[in-house]
PDB file of N, CA, C and O in Angstrom:
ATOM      1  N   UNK A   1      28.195 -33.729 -32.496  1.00  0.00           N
ATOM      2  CA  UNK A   1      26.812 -33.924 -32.872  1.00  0.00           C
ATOM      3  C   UNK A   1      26.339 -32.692 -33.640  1.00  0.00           C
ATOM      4  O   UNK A   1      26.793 -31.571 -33.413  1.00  0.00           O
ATOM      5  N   UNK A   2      25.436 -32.941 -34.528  1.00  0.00           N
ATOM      6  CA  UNK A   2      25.162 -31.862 -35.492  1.00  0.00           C
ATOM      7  C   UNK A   2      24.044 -31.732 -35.458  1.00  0.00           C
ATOM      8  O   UNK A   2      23.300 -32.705 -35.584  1.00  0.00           O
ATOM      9  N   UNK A   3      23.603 -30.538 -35.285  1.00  0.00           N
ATOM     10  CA  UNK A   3      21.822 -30.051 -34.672  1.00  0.00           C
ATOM     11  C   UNK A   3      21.474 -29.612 -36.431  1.00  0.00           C
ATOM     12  O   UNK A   3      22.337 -29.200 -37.206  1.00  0.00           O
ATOM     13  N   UNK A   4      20.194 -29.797 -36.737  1.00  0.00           N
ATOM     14  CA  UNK A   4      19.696 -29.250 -37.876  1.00  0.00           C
ATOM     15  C   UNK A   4      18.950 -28.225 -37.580  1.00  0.00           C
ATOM     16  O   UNK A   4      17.886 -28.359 -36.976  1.00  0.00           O
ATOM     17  N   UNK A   5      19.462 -26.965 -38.009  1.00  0.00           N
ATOM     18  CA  UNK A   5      18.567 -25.610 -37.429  1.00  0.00           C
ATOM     19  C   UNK A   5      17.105 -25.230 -37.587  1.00  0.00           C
ATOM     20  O   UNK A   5      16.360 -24.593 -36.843  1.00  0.00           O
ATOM     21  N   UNK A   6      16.941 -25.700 -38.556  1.00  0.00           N
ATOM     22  CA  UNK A   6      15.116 -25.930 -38.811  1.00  0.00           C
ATOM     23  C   UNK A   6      14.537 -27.103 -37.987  1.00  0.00           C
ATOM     24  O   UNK A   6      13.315 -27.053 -38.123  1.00  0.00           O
ATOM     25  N   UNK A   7      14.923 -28.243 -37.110  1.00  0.00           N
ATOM     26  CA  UNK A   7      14.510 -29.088 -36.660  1.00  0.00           C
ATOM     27  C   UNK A   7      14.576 -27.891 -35.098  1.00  0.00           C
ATOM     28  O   UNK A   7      13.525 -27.583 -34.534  1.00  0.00           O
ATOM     29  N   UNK A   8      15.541 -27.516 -34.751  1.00  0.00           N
ATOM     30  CA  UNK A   8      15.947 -26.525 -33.607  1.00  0.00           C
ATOM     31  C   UNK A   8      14.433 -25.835 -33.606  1.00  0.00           C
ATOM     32  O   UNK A   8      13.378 -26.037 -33.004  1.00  0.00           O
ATOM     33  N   UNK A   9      14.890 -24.949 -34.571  1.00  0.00           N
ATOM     34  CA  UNK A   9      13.540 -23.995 -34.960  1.00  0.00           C
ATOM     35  C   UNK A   9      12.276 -24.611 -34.509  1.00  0.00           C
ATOM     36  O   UNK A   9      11.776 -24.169 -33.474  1.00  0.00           O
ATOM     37  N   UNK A  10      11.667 -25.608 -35.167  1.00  0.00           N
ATOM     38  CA  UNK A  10      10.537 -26.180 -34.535  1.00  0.00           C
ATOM     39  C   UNK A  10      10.387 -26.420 -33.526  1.00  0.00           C
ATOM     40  O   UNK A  10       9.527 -25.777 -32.922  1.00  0.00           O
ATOM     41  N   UNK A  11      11.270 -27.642 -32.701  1.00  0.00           N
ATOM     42  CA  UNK A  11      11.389 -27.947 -31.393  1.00  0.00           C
ATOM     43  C   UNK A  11      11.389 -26.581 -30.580  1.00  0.00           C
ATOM     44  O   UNK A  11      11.527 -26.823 -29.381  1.00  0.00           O
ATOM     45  N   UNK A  12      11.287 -25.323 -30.831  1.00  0.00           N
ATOM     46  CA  UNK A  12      11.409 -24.059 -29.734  1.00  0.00           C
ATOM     47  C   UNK A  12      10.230 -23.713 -30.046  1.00  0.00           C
ATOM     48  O   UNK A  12       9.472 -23.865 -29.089  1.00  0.00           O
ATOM     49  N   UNK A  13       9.667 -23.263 -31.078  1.00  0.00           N
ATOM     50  CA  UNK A  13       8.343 -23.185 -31.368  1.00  0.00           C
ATOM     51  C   UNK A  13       6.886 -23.899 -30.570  1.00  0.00           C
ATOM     52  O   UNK A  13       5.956 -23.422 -29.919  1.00  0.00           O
ATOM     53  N   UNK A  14       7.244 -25.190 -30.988  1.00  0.00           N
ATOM     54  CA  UNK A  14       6.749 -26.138 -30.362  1.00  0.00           C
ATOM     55  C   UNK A  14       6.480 -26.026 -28.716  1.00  0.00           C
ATOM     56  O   UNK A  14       5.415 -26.266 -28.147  1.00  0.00           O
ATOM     57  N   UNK A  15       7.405 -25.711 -28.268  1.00  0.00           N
ATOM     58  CA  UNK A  15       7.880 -25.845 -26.719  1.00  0.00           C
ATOM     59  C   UNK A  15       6.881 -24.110 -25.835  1.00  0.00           C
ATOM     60  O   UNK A  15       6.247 -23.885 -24.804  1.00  0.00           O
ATOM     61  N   UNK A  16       7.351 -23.293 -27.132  1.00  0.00           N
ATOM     62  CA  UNK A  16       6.744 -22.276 -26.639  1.00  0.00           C
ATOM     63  C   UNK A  16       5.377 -21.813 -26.960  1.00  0.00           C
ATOM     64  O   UNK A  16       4.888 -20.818 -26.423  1.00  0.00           O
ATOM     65  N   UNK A  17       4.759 -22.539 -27.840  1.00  0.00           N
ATOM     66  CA  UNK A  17       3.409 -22.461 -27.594  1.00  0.00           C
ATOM     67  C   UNK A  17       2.883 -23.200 -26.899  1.00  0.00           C
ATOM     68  O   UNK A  17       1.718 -22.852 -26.703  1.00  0.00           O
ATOM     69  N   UNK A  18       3.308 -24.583 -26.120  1.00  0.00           N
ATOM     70  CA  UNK A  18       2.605 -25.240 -25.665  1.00  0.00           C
ATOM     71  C   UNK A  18       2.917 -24.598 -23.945  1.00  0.00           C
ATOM     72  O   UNK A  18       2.078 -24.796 -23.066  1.00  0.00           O
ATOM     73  N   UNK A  19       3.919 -24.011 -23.727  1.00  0.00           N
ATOM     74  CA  UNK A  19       3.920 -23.207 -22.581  1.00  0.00           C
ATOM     75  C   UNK A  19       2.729 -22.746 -22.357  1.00  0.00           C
ATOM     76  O   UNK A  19       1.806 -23.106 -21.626  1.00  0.00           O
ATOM     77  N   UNK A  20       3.037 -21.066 -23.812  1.00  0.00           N
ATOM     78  CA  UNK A  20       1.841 -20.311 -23.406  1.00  0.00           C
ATOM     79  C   UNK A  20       0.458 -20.567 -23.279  1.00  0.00           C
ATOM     80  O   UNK A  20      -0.366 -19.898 -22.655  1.00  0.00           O
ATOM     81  N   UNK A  21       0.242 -21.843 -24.085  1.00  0.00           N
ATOM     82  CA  UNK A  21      -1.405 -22.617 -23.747  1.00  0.00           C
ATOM     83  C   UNK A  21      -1.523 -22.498 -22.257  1.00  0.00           C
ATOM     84  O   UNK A  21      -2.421 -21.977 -21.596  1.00  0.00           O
ATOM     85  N   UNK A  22      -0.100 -23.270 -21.759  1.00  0.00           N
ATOM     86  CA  UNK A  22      -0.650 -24.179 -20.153  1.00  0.00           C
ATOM     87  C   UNK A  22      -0.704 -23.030 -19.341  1.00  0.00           C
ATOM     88  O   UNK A  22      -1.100 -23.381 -18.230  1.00  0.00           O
ATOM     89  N   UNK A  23      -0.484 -21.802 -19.385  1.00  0.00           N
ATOM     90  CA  UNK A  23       0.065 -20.397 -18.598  1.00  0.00           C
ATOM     91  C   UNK A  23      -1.634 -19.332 -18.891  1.00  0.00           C
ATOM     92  O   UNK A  23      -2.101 -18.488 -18.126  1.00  0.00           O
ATOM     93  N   UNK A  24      -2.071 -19.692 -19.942  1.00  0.00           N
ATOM     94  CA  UNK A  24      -3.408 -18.820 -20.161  1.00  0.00           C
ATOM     95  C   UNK A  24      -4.370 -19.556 -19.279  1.00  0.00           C
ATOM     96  O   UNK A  24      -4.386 -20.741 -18.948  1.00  0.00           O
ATOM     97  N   UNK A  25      -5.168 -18.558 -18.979  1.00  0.00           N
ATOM     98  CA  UNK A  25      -6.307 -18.719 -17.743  1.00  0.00           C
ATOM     99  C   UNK A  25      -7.224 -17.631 -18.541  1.00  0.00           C
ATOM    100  O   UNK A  25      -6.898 -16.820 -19.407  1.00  0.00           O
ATOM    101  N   UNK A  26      -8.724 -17.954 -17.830  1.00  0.00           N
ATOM    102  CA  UNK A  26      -9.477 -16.985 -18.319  1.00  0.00           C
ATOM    103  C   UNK A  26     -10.328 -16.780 -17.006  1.00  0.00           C
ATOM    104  O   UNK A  26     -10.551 -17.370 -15.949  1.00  0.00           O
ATOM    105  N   UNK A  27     -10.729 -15.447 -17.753  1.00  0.00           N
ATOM    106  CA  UNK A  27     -11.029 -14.506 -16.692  1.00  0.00           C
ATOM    107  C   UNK A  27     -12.266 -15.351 -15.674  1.00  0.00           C
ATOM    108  O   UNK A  27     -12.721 -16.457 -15.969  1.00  0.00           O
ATOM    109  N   UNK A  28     -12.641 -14.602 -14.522  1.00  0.00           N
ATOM    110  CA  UNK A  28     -13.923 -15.162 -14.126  1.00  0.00           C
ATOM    111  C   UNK A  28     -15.150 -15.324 -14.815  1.00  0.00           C
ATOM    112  O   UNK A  28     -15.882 -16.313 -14.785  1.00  0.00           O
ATOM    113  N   UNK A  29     -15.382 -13.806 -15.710  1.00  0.00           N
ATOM    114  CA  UNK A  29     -16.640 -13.654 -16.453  1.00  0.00           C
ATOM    115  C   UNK A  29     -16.944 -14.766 -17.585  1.00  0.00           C
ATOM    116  O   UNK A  29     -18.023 -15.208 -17.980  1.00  0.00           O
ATOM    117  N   UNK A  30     -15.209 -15.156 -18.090  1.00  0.00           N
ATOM    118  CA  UNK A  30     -15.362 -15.779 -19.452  1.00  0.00           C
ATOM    119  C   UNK A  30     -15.755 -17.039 -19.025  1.00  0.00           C
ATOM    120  O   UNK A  30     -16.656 -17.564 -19.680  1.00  0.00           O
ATOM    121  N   UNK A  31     -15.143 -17.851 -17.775  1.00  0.00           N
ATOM    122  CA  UNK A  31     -15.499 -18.982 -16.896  1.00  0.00           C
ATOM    123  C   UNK A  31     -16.742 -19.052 -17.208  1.00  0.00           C
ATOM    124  O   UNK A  31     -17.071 -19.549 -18.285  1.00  0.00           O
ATOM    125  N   UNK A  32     -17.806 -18.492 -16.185  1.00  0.00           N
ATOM    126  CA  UNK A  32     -19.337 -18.251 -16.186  1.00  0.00           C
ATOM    127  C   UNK A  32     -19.731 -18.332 -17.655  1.00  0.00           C
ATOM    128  O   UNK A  32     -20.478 -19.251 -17.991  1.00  0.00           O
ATOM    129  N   UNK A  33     -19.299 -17.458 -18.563  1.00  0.00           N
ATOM    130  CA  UNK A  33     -19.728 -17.864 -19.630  1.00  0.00           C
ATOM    131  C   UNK A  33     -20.031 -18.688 -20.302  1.00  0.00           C
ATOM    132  O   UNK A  33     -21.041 -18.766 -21.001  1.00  0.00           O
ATOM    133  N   UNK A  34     -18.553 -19.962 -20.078  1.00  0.00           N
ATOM    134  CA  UNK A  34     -18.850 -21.340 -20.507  1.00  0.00           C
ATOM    135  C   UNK A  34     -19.573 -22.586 -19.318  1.00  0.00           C
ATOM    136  O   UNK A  34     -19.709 -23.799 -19.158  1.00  0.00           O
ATOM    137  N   UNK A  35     -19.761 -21.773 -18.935  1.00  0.00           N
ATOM    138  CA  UNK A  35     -20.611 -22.748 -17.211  1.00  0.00           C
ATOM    139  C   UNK A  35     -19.734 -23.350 -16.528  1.00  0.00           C
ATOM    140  O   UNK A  35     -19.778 -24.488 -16.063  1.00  0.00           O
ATOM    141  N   UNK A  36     -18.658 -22.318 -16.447  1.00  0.00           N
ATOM    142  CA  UNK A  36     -17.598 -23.062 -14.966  1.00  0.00           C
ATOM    143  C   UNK A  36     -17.644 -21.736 -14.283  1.00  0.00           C
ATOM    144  O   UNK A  36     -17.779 -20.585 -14.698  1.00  0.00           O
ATOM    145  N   UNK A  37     -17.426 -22.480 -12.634  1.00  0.00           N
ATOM    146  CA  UNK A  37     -17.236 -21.374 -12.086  1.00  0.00           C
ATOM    147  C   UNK A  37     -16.108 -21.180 -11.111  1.00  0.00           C
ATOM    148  O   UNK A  37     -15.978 -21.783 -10.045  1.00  0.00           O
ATOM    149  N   UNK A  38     -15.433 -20.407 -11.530  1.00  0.00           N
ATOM    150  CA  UNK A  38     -14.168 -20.342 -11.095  1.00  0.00           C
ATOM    151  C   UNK A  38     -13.606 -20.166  -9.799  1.00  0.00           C
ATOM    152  O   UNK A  38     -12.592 -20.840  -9.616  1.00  0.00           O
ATOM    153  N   UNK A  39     -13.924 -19.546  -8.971  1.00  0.00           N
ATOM    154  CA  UNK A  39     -14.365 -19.630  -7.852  1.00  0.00           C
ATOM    155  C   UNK A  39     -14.267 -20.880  -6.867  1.00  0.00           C
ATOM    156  O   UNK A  39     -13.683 -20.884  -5.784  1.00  0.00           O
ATOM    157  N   UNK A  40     -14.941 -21.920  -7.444  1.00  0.00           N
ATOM    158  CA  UNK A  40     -14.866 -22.789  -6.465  1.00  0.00           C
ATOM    159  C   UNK A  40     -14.399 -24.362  -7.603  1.00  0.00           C
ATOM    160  O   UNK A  40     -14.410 -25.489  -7.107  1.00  0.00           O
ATOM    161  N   UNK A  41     -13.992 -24.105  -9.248  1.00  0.00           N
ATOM    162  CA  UNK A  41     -13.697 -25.257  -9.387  1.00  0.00           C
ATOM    163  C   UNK A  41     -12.230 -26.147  -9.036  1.00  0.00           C
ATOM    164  O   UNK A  41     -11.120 -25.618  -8.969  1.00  0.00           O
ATOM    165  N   UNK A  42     -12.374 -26.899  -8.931  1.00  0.00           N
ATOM    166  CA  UNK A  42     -10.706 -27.654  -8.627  1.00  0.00           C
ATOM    167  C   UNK A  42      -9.597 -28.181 -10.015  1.00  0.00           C
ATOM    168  O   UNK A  42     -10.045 -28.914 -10.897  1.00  0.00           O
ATOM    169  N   UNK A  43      -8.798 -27.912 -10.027  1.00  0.00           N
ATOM    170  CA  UNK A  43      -8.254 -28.760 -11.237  1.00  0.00           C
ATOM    171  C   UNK A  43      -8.927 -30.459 -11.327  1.00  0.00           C
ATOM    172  O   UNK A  43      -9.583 -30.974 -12.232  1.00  0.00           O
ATOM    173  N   UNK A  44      -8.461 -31.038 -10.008  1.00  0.00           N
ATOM    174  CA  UNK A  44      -8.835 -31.935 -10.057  1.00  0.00           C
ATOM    175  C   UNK A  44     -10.227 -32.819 -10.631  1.00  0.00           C
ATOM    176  O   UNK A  44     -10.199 -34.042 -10.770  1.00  0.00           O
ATOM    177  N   UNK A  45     -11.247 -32.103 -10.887  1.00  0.00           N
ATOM    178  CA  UNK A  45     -12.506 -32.071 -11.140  1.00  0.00           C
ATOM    179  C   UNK A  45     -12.290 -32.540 -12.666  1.00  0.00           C
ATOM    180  O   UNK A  45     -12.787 -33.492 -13.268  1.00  0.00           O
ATOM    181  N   UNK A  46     -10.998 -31.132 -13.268  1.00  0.00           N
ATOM    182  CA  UNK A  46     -11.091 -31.379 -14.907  1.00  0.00           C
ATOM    183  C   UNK A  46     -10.491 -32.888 -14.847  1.00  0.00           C
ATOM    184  O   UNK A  46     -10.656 -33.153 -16.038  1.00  0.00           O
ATOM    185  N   UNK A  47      -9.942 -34.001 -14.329  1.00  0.00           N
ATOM    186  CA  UNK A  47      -9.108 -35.163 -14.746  1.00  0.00           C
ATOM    187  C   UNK A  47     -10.174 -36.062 -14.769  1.00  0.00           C
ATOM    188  O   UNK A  47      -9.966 -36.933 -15.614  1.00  0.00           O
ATOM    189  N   UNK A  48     -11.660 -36.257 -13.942  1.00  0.00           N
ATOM    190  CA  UNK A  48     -12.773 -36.932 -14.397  1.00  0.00           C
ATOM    191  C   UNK A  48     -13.197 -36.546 -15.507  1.00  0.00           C
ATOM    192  O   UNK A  48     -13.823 -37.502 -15.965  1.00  0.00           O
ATOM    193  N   UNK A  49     -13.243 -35.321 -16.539  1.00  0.00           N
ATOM    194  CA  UNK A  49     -14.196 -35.340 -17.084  1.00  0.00           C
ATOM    195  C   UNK A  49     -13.729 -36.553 -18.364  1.00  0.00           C
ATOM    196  O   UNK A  49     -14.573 -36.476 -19.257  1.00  0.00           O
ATOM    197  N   UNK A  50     -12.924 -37.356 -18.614  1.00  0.00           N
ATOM    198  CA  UNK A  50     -12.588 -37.921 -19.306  1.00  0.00           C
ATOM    199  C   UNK A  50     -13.280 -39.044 -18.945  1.00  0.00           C
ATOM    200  O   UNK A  50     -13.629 -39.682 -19.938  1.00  0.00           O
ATOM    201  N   UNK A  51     -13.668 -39.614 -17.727  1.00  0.00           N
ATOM    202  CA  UNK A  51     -14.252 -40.618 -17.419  1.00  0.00           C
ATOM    203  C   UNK A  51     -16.180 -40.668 -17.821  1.00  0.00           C
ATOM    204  O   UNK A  51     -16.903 -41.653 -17.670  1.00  0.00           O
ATOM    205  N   UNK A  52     -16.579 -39.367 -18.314  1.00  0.00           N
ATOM    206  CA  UNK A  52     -18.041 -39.069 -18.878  1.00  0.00           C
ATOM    207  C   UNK A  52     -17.847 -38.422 -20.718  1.00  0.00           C
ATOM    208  O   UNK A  52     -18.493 -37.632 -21.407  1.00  0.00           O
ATOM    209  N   UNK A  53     -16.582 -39.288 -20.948  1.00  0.00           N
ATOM    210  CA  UNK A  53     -16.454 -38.765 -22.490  1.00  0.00           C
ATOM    211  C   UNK A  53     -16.734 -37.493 -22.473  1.00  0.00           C
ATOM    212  O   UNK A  53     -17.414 -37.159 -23.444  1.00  0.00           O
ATOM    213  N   UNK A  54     -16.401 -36.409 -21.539  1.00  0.00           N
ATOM    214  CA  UNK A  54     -16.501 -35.343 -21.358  1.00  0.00           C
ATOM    215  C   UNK A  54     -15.225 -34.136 -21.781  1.00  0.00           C
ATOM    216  O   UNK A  54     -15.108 -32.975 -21.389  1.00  0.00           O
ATOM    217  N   UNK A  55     -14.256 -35.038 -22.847  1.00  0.00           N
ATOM    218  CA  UNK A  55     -13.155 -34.442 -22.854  1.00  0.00           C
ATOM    219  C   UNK A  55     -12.928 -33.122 -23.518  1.00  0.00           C
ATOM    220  O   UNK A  55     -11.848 -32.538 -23.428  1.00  0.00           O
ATOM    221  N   UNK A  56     -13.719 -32.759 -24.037  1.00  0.00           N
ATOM    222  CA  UNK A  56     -14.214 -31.566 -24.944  1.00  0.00           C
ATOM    223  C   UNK A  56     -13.706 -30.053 -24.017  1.00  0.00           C
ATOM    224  O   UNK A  56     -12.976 -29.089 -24.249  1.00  0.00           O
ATOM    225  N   UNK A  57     -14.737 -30.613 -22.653  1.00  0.00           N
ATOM    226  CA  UNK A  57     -14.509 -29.496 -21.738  1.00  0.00           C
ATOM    227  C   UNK A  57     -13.077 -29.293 -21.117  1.00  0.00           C
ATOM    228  O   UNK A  57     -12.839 -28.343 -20.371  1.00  0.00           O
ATOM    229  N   UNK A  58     -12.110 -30.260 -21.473  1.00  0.00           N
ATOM    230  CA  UNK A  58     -11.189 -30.090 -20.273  1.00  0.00           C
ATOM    231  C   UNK A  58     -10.388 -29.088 -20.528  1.00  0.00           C
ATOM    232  O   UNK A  58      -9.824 -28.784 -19.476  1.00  0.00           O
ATOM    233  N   UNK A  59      -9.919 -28.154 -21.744  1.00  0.00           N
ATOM    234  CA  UNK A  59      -9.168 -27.065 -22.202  1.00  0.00           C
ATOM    235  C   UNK A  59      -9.679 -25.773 -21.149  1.00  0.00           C
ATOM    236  O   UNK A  59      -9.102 -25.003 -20.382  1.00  0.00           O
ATOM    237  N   UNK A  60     -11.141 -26.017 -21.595  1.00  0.00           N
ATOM    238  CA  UNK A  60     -11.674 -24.701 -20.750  1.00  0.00           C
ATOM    239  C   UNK A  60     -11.754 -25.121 -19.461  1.00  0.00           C
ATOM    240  O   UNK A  60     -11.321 -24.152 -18.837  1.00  0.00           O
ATOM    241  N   UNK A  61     -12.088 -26.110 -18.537  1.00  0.00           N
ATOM    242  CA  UNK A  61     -11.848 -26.820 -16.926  1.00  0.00           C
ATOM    243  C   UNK A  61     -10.430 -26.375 -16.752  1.00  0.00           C
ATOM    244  O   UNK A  61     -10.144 -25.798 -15.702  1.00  0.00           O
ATOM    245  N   UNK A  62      -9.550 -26.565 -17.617  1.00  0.00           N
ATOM    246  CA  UNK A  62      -7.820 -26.673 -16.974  1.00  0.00           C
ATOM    247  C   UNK A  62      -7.526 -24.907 -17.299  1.00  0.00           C
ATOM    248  O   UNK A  62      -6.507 -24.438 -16.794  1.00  0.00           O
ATOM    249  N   UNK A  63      -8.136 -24.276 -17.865  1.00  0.00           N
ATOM    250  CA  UNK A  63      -7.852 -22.281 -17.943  1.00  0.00           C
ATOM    251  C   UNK A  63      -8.922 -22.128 -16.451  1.00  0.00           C
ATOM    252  O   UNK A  63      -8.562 -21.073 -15.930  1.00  0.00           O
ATOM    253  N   UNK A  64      -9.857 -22.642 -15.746  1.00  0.00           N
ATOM    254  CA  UNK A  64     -10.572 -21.949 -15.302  1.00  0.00           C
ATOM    255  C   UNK A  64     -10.566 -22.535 -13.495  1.00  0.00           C
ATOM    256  O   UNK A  64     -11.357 -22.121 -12.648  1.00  0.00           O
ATOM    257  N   UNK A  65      -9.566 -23.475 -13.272  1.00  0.00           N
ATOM    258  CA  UNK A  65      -9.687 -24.295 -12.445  1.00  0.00           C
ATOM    259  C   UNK A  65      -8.456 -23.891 -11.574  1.00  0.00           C
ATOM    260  O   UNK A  65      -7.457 -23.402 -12.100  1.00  0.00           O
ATOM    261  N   UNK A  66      -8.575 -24.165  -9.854  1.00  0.00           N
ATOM    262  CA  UNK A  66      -7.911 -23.823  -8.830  1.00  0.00           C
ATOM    263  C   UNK A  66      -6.919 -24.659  -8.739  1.00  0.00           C
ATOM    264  O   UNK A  66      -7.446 -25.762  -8.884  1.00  0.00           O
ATOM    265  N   UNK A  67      -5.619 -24.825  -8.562  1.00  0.00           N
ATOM    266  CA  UNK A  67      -4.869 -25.673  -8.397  1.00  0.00           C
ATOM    267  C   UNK A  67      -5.390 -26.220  -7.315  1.00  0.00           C
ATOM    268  O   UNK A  67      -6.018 -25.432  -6.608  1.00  0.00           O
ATOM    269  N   UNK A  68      -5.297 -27.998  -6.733  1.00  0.00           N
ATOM    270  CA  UNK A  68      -5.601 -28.459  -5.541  1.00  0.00           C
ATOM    271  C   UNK A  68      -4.303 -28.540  -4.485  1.00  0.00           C
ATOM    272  O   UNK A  68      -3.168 -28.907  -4.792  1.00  0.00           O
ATOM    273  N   UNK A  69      -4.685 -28.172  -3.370  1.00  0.00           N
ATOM    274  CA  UNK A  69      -3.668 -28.283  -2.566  1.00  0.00           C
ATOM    275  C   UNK A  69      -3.153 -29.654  -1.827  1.00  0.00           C
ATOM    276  O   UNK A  69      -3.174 -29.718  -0.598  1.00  0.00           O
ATOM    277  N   UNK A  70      -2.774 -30.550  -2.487  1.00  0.00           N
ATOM    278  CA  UNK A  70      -2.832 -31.752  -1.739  1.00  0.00           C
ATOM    279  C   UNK A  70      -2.021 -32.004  -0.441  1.00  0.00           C
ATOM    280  O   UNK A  70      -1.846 -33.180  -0.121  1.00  0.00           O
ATOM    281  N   UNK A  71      -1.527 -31.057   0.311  1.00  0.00           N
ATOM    282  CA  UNK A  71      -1.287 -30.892   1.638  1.00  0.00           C
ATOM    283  C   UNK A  71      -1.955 -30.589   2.656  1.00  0.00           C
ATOM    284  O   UNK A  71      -1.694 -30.686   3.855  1.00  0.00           O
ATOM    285  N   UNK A  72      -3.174 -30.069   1.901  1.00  0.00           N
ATOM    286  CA  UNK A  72      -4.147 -29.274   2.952  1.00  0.00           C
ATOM    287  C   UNK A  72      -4.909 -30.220   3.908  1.00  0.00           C
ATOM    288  O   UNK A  72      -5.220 -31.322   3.454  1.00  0.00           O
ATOM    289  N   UNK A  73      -5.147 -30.005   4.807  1.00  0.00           N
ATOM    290  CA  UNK A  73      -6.109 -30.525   5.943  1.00  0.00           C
ATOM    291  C   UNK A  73      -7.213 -30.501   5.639  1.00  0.00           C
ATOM    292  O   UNK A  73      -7.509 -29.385   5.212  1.00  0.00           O
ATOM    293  N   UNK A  74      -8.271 -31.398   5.634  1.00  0.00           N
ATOM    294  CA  UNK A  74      -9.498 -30.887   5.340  1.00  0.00           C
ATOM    295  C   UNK A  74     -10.879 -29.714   6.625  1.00  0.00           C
ATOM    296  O   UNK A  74     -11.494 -29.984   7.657  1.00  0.00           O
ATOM    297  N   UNK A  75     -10.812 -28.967   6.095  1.00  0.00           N
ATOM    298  CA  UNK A  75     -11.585 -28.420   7.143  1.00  0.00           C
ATOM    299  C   UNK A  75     -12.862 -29.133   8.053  1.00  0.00           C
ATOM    300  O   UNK A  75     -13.596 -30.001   7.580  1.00  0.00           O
ATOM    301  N   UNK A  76     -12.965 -28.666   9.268  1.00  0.00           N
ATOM    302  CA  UNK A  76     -13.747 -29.435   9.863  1.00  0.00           C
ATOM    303  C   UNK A  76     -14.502 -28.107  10.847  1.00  0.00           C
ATOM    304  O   UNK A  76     -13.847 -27.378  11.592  1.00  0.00           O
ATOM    305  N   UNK A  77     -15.800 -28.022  10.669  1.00  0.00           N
ATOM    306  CA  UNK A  77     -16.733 -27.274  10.998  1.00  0.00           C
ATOM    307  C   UNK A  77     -17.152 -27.749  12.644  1.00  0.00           C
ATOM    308  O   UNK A  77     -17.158 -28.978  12.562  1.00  0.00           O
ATOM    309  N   UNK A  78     -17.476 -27.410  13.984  1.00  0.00           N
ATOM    310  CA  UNK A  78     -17.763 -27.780  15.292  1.00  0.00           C
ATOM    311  C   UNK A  78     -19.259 -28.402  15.012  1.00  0.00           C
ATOM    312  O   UNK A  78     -19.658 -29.225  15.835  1.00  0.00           O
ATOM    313  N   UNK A  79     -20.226 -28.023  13.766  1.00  0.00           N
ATOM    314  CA  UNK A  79     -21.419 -28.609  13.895  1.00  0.00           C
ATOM    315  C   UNK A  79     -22.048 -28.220  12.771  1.00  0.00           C
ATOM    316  O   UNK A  79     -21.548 -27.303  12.120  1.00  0.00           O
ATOM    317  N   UNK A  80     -22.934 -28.675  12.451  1.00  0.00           N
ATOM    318  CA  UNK A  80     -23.938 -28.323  10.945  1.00  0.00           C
ATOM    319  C   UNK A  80     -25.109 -28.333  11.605  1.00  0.00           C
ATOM    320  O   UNK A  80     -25.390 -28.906  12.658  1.00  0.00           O
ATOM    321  N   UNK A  81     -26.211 -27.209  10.448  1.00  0.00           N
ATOM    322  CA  UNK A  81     -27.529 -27.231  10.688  1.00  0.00           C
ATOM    323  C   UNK A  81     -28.300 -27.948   9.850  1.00  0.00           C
ATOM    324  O   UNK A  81     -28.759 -27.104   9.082  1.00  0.00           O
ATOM    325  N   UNK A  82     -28.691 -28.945   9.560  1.00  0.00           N
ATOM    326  CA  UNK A  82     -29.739 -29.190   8.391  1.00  0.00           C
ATOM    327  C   UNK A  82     -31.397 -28.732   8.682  1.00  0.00           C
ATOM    328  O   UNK A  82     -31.861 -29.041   9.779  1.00  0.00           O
ATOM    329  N   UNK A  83     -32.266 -28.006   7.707  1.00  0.00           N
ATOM    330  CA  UNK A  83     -33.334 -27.511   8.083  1.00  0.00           C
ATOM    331  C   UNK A  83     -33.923 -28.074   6.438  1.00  0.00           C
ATOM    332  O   UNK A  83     -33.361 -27.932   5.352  1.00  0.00           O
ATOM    333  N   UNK A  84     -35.136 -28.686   6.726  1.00  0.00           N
ATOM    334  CA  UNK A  84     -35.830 -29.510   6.279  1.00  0.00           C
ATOM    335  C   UNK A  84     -37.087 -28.188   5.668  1.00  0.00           C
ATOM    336  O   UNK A  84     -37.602 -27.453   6.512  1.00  0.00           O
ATOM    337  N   UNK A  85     -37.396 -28.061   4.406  1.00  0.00           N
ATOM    338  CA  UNK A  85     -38.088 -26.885   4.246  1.00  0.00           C
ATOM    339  C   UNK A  85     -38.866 -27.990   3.046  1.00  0.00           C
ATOM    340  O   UNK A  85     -38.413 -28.780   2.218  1.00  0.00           O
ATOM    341  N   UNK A  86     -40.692 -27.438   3.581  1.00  0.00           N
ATOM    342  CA  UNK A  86     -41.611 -28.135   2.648  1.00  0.00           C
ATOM    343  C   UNK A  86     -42.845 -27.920   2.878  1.00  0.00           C
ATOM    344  O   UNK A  86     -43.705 -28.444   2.171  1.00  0.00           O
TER     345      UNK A  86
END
């Protein structure tokens, strides 16, 4: 089989920028900047925004977003306060 070295060439190119896209994250400050907050967003969050034609945001949602742990237990608190203020 005979590889064409400029087709090679691209296909590595290709491969390695789309790495370094998926590997960049931005900082907390830059987050806040664009009104995410990093801190507490989920990846999962960015896969709706497609469902509010919201797809614009999802580059910056998927740099700024927590991986979800889908093993995790959900936490469970012994009791809540609700206080009614008016």
């Amino acid at each position: 089989m005979v590889v064409d070295p400029g087709a090679a060439a691209v296909l590595v190119v290709a491969c390695v920028i789309a790495i370094v896209e998926a590997t960049q994250s931005l900082s907390a400050e830059e987050c806040f900047a664009v009104g995410l907050n990093r801190a507490t967003l989920m990846c999962s969050s960015c896969d709706t925004l497609k469902e509010f034609n919201l797809e614009a945001l999802e580059a910056n949602c998927r740099q700024c977003c927590n991986v979800d742990d889908v093993n995790a237990t959900p936490t469970k608190y012994p009791r809540a306060q609700l206080e009614v203020c008016g």
